[in-house]
N, C-alpha and C positions, 0 to 999 in steps of 0.2 A: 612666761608663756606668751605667745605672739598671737593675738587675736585682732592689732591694732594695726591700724594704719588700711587694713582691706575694706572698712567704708570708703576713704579718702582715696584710695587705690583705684577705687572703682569709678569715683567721680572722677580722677584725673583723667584716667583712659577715657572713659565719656567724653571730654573735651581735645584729646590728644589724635581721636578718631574721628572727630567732629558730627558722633551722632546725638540726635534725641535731645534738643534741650527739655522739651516735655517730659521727657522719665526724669528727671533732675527736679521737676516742678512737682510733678506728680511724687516724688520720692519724700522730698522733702517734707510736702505736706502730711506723710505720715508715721515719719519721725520721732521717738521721745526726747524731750530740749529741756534742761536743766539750767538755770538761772547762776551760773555759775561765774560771768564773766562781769557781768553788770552794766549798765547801757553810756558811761561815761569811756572815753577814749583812754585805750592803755596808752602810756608813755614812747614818744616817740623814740624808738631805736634802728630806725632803717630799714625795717623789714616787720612783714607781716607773718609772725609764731602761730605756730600750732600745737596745742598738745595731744597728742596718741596716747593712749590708754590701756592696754588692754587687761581686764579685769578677770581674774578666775570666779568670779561670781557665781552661784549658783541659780539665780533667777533669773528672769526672762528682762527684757528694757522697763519692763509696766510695773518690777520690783514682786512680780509672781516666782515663786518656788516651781523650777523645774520637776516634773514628772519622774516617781523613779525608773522608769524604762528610759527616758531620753537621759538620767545621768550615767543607766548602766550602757545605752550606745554611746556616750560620751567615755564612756572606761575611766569616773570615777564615782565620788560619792556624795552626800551631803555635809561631809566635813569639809570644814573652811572654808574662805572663801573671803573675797573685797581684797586680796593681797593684788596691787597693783603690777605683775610678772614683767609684765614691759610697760616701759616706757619710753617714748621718741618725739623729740621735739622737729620740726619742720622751718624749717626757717626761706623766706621766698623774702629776698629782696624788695625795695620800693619799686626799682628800676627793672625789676622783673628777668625774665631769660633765662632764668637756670635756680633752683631750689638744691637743699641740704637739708639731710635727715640726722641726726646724730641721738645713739641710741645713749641712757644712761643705765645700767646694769641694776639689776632688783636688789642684787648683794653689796651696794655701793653704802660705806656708813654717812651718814650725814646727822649734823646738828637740827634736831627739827625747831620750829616756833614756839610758842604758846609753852615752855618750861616742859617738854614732853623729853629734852635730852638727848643723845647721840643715839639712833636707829638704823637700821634698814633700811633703805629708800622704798623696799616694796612694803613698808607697814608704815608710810605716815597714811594715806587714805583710810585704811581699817582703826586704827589708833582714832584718830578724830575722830570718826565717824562711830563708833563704839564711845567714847566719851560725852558726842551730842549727843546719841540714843537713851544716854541714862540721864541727861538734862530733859529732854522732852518727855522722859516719862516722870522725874520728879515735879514735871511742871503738870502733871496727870492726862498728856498726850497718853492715850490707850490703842486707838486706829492703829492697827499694823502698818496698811500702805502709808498712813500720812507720818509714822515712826521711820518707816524704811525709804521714803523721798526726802524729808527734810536731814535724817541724817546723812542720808547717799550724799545730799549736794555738800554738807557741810567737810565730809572727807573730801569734796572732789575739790572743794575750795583749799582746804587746807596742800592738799596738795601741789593745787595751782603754785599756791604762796611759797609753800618750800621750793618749788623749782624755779621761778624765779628769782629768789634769793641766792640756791647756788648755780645758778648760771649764769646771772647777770642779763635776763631778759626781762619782758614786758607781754606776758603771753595773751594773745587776743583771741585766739579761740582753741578750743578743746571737745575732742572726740572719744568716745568709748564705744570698747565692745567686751563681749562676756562670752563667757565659753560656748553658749549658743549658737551664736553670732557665727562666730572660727567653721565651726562645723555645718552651718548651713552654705554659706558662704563657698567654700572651698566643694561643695557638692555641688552649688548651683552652675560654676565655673567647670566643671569637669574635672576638677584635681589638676594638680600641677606637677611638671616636672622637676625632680632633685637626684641630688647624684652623691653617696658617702664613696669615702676612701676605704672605712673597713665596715664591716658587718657589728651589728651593736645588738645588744640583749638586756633591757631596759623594764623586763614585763614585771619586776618586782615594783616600779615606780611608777612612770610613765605610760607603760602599756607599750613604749618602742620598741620593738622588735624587728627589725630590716638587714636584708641582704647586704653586700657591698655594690658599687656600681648605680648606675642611674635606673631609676625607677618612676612610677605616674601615684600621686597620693592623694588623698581626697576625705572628707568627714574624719572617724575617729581617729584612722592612719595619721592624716594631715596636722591632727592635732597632736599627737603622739609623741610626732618629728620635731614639734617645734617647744615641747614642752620639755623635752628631754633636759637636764642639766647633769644627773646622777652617771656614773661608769663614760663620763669622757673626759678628755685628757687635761681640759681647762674648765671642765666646770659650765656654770653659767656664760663665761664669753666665749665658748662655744656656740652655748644658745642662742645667743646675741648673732652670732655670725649666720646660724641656722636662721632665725628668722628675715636678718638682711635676706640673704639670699632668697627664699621663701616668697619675700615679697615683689623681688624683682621677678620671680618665676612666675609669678601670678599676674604682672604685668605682662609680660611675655608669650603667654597663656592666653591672653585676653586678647593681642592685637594680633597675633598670628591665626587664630582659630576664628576672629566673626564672633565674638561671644557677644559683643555689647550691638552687634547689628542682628544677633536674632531674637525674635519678639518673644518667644518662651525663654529663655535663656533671661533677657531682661526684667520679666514678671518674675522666673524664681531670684532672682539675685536682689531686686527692690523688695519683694517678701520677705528675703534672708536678714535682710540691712533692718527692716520695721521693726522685726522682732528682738532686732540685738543691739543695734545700735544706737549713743547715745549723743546727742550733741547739743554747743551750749544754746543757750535761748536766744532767736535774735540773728544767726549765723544763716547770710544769704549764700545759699549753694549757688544757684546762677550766676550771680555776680562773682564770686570764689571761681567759679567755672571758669567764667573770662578772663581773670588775672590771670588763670590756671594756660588760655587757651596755646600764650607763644613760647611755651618751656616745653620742649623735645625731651622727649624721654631720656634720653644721655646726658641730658643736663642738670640731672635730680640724681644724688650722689649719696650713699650711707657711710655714715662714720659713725664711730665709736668715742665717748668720751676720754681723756687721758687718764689713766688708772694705775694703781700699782695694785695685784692681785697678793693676798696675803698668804694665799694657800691654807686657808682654814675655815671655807665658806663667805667670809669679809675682803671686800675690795674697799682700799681709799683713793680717795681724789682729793688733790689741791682743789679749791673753790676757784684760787686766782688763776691756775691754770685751768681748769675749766672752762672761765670766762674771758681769758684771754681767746683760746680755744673756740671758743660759741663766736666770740666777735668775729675771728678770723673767718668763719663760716660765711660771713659776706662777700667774703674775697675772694675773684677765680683762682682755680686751684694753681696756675702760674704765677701770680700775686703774692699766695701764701708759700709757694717753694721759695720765691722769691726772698720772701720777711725771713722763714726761718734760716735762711742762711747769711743771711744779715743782722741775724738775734747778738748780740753781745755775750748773752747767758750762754750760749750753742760755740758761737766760734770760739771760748775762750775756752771752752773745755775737751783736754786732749781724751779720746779714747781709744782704751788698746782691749782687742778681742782675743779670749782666750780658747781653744777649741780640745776638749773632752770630751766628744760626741762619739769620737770617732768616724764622722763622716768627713771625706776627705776636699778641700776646697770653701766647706761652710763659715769660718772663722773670715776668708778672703770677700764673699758674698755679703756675711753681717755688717763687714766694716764698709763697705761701700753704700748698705744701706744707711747707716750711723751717719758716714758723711754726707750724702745726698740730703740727710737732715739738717745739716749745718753744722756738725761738730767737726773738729779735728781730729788728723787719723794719727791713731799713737801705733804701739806693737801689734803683729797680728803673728800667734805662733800656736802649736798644739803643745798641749800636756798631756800629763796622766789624766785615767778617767775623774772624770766631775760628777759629784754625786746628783747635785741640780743645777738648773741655770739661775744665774743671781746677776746682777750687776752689784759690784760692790764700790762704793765711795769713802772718801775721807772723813773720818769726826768734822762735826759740826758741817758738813756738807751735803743734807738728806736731800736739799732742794735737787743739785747737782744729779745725783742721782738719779731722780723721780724725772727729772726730764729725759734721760737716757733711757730709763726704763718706760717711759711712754712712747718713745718713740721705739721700742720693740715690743708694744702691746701689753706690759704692763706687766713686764716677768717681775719675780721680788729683787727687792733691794735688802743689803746690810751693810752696817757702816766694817769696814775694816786698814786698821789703823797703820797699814800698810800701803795701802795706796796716798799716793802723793794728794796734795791740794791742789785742786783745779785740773785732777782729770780722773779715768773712771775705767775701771776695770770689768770686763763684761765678758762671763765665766758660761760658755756652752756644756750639757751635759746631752746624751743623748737624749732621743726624743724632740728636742727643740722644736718649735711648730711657728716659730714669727718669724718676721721679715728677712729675708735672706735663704730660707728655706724653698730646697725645689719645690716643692708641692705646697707653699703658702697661698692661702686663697680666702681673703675675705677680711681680716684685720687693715688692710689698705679701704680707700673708698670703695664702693660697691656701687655701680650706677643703675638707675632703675630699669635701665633696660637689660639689665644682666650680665653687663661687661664690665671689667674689673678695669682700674686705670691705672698709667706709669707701667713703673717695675713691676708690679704685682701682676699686671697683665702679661706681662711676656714669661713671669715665670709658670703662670696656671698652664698655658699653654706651649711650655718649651717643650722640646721632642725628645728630649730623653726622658721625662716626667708627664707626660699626658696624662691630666686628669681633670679634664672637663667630656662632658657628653653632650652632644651637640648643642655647644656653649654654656652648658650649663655647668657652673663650678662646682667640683668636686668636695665636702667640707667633710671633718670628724663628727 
């Protein structure tokens, strides 16, 4: 669920429009700040991390229980809730100029700390934070608020911990928001514009229900849109894609319209943030502001982490690839076109595309995307229909694979013992939605100002496929 990154959203354009450092001071100050980071210096890795948060929580920042009228405007209920839906790390170089956002998916498994076992990435926060709560109450902690602050931090700490372990960062500050927060926020703003490819019917889960084509969304709608995982074609990294975009529209939103230069408009949007927002103890907005000041909005980029989608609700990730992946993040993205085609693991591995889509030319598209990653171009021919798209590799070859399949977003892999060693066969079935597709839009970077980069840009907007609405990407 995408509630996160719209405090941090909001301070950038403050700084990107160069107004008001006073709402920043005045904002700050009334802030809830959670001791989560600790006042010793994280480890120096180049860059100054961010954690984004956003929490399906049903309480207010102050650890209050929502009202049930504001859960039934929210379109849902008092069940569950502290499941972390998203999460996005930030990463801003020392040398400043340009940021990266790289989201990691709630359905991602990962080993958590503390003997808790292989999870969910969106249940280590609630896991911890459930396990302190029955330590503080056998120590005869009774206080509800001082049960629901001490365990809140302990989730948000745990959390910290698992993600820089698999990322391979040093995260120095960290932000939350709660489903409050989403809906106020995006009403103080005026709603934002989004644009679907097809019309969705969502209202047994989400509450989403939208036309096809570009639209203006706001409070429960806005939340709806981006909560969605359920009846689309990928799932969660759909989601994933919805909230990138999302976020750029709300930048967009914000410097086209005057939102942060009108004085009501500022009072509802610092009210929105009090109530819902949560950040760590210690964390100088102003001075963040100034780092923030010479990074141009096109220079602040969304990615995704490399994945293989299991198609059964679970996504994995290499941790190494990961963290190779997060380092590369420091690097302009010409740098990193650069490395990957220079990778040893890339060029050495042939791949040939196979095309059962039935769409004609798509097999010729994919392979060119495949190589612009760095690999080698093997066969590129049509078969009979394919039931799904797979890349398939050689025994004892999953690495091989899992890099090919990351660089097409994360379709599934299977070993089969027919492909040769040291190269990779990559099986199109209709449907297809990643790289090389006409109307692919959003698995590439995502830049905050709402412009897609590379290839991915010239395909959103090629003139046999239009499918953006005045600049606004089209997504499922």
């Amino acid at each position: 669920m995408f509630r996160i990154g719209l405090a941090l959203v909001s301070t950038v354009v403050l700084v990107f429009t160069g107004y008001a450092y006073w709402t920043l001071r005045d904002l700050a100050g009334g802030l809830t700040s959670t001791d989560v980071i600790g006042s010793e210096l994280s480890e120096p890795d180049g860059a100054t991390d961010i954690l984004l948060v956003g929490n399906d929580s049903r309480t207010d920042a102050q650890g209050d229980p929502l009202p049930e009228e504001v859960l039934r405007e929210l379109r849902t209920t008092d069940e569950g809730g502290n499941l972390t839906d998203t999460m996005i790390l930030v990463r801003i170089p020392n040398g400043g100029g340009r940021a990266s956002a790289v989201s990691f998916p709630r359905d991602t498994m990962v080993r958590l700390t503390d003997g808790f076992g292989t999870h969910k990435l969106t249940e280590a926060y609630s896991r911890a934070q459930n396990d302190a709560r029955e330590d503080l109450a056998a120590q005869g902690v009774s206080d509800e608020r001082t049960l629901d602050r001490r365990s809140r931090a302990a989730g948000q700490r745990f959390l910290i911990e698992n993600i820089e372990r698999f990322a391979g960062v040093s995260i120095d500050h960290y932000a939350e928001v709660n489903l409050l927060g989403f809906y106020q926020i995006t009403k103080a703003v005026g709603g934002v514009d989004v644009c679907l490819r097809a019309p969705v019917d969502d209202s047994e889960f989400s509450g989403a229900v939208f036309p096809a084509g570009p639209q203006r969304i706001e409070g429960a709608d806005a939340l709806s849109f981006v909560r969605q995982r359920h009846n689309l074609p990928r799932g969660d990294l759909d989601r994933v894609v919805r909230q990138q975009v999302f976020m750029s529209g709300l930048v967009r939103k914000m410097l086209s319209t005057g939102t942060l230069a009108n004085p009501a408009k500022l009072a509802s949007l610092s009210e929105a943030m009090q109530d819902a927002v949560i950040l760590d103890k210690g964390w100088d907005l102003v001075s963040f502001a100034q780092q923030m000041q010479g990074i141009a909005a096109r220079n602040v980029e969304f990615r995704t982490i490399p994945l293989q989608d299991n198609g059964d609700g679970t996504i994995d990730a290499d941790p190494r690839e990961v963290r190779r992946f997060v380092d590369d993040m420091l690097l302009s993205p010409e740098e990193r076109q650069e490395q990957a085609r220079s990778d040893p693991e890339r060029v050495n591995v042939v791949v040939s595309v196979f095309n059962g889509s039935g769409v004609a030319s798509l097999a010729d598209r994919v392979s060119e995307e495949i190589a612009a990653e760095g690999f080698g171009a093997g066969t590129v021919e049509a078969v009979d229909s394919v039931s799904r798209t797979v890349v398939a590799h050689a025994p004892e070859e999953a690495s091989t694979g899992a890099l090919v399949s990351n660089a097409l977003g994360g379709v599934p892999v299977e070993v089969d013992e027919e492909v040769a060693p040291g190269t990779v066969a990559v099986f199109l079935a209709p449907g297809y939605d990643g790289p090389g597709n006409q109307n692919f839009a959003g698995e590439g970077p995502m830049r905050l100002d709402g412009s897609a980069s590379g290839q991915e840009q010239e395909a959103v907007g090629s003139p046999q496929n239009p499918i953006t609405a005045n600049g606004v990407p089209c997504v499922n």
